[in-house]
C-alpha positions in Angstrom: 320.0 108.8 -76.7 321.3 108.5 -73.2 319.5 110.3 -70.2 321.8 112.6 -70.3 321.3 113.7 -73.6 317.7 114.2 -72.9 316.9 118.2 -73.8 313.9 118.6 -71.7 313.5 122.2 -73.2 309.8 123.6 -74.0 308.2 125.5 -76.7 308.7 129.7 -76.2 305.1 130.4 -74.7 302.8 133.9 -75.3 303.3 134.5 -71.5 307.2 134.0 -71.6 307.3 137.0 -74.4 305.2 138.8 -72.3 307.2 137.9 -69.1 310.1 139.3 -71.3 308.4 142.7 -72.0 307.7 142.8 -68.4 311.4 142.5 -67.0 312.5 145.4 -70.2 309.7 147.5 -68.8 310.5 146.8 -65.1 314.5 147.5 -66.0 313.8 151.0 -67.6 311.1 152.1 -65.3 311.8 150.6 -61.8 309.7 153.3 -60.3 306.9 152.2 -61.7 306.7 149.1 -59.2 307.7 151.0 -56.2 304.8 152.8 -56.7 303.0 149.6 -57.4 304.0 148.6 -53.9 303.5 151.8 -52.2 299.7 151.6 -53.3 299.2 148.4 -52.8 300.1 148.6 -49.0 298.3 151.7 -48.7 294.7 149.5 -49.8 296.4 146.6 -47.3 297.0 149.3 -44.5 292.9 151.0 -45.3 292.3 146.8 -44.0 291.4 145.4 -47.7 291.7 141.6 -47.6 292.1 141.6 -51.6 291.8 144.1 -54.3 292.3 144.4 -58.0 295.5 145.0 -60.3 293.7 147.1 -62.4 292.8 150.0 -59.7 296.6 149.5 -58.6 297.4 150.4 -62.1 294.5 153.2 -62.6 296.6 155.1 -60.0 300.0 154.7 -61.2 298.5 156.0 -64.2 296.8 159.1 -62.4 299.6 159.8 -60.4 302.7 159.8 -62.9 300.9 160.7 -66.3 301.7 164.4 -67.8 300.4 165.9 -70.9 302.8 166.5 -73.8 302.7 169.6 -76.3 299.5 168.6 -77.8 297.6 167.3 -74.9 298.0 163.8 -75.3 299.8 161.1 -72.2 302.5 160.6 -72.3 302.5 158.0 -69.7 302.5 154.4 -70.9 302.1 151.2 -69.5 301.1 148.1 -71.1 297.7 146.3 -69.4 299.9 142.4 -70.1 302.6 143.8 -67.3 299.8 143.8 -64.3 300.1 140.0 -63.8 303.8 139.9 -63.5 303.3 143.0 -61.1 301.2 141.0 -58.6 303.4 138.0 -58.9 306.7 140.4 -58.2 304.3 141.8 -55.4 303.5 138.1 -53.8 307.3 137.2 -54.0 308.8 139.5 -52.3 305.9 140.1 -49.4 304.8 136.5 -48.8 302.5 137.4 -46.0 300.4 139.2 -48.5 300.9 136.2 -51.6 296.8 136.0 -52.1 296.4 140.1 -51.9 295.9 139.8 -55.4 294.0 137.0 -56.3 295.5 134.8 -59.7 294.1 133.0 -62.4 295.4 130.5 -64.8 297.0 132.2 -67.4 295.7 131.1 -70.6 298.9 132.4 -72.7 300.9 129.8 -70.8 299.6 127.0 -73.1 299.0 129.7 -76.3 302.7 129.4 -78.4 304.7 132.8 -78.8 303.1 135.1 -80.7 305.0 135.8 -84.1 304.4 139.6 -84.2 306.9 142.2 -81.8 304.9 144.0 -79.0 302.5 146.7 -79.9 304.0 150.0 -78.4 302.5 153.8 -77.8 304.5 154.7 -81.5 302.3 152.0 -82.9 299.3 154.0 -82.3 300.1 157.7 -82.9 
């Protein structure tokens, strides 16, 4: 084998499906990180140094959820987007890359999972 026939191809990791099911979110609901943003810079401009995904996402869930017919959300987003949210976030306003602090993501070394993405249906 001759360098240039070296694959240097890796193994489909947990975090790349969910990295997928992030971007198909993002694609059909692009609002959904504009308002990530617009919250986000409203805790900046309030003179947090750092806060937490989670509240980011606990008011994009206030905010945008409505009841259906029976009561019930019908607002859903999944809890495995909020990392690729603060990434998004650090890439395209570098002056504020360490608002949302990062850990190693364990589902970087975890292989794919062979089971499809739970979804709201999934638990009706």
């Amino acid at each position: 084998m001759t360098q240039t026939e070296i694959n240097f191809t890796r193994d489909r990791t947990r975090y790349d499906q969910m990295e997928e099911a992030a971007l198909k979110y993002h694609k059909e609901h692009p609002e959904i990180y504009e308002l990530f943003c617009r919250f986000t810079f409203d805790i900046i401009n309030r003179g947090f140094q750092n806060y937490g995904a989670d509240a980011i996402f606990a008011q994009i869930r206030w905010h945008t959820d409505r009841p259906d017919v029976d009561g019930k959300t019908t607002f859903k987003v999944n809890n495995n987007h909020k990392t690729f949210y603060t990434q998004w976030f650090a890439r395209d306003y570098p002056q504020h890359a360490t608002f949302f602090r990062q850990r190693v993501k364990i589902s970087m070394f975890k292989p794919a999972s062979r089971f499809e993405e739970l979804t709201p249906q999934d638990f009706e």
